[in-house]
C-alpha positions in Angstrom: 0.0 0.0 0.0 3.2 2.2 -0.2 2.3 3.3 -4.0 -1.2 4.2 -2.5 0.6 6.9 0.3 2.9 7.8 -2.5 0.1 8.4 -5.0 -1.8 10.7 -2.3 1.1 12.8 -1.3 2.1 12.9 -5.2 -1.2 14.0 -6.1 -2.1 17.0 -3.3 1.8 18.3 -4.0 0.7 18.4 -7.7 -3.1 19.7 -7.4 -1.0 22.8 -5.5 1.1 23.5 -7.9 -1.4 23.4 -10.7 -3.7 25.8 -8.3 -0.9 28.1 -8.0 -0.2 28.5 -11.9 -3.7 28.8 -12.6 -4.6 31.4 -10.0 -1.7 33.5 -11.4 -3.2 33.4 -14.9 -6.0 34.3 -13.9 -4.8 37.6 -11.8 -2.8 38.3 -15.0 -6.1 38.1 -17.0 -8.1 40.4 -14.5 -5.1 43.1 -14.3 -5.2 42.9 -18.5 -9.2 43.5 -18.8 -8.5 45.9 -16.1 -5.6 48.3 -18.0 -3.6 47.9 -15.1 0.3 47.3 -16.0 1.7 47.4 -13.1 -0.5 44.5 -11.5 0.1 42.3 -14.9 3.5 42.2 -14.4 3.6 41.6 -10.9 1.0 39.0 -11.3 3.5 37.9 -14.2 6.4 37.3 -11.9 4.7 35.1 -9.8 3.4 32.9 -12.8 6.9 32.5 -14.0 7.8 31.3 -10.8 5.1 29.0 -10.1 4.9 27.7 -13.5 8.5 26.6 -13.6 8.8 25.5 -10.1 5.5 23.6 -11.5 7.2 21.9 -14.4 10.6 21.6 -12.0 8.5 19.8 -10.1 6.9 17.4 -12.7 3.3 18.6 -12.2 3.5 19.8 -16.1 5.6 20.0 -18.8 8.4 22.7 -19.2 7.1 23.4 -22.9 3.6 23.8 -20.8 5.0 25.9 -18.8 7.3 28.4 -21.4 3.6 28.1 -23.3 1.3 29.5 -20.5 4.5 32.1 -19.8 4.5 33.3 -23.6 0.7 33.9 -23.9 1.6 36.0 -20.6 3.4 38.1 -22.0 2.1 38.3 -25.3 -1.3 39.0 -23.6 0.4 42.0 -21.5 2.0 43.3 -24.6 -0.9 43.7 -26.1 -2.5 45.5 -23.5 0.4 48.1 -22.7 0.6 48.7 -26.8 
């Protein structure tokens, strides 16, 4: 029943991380519809981080992650144009 434990713990570490990334995208989203720069790239930062330390991690991909980073930025870009 070791793989069951391991499964558990494997799963809650990875349903975090995931949460993370995607509450992140979403304050990046709000702070775009919003006009507000300054929050987007805060909010940015702190998808980077959790998106990498996601794919670090093995919750994702690290093309996943350079993906959800690029429409980031992209989607910023836009906005600030």
């Amino acid at each position: 029943m070791k793989r069951v434990r391991q499964t558990k713990t494997a799963t809650q570490r990875n349903r975090l991380l995931k949460n993370r990334v995607k509450e992140a995208r979403k304050s990046i989203l709000v702070a775009v519809e919003a006009g507000d720069n300054a929050a987007a790239q805060e909010a940015y930062v702190a998808l980077s981080s959790a998106a990498d330390k996601a794919a670090k991690k093995g919750a994702f991909h690290k093309k996943r992650a350079d993906r959800y980073k690029a429409r980031a930025a992209a989607s910023i870009a836009k906005a600030s144009a």
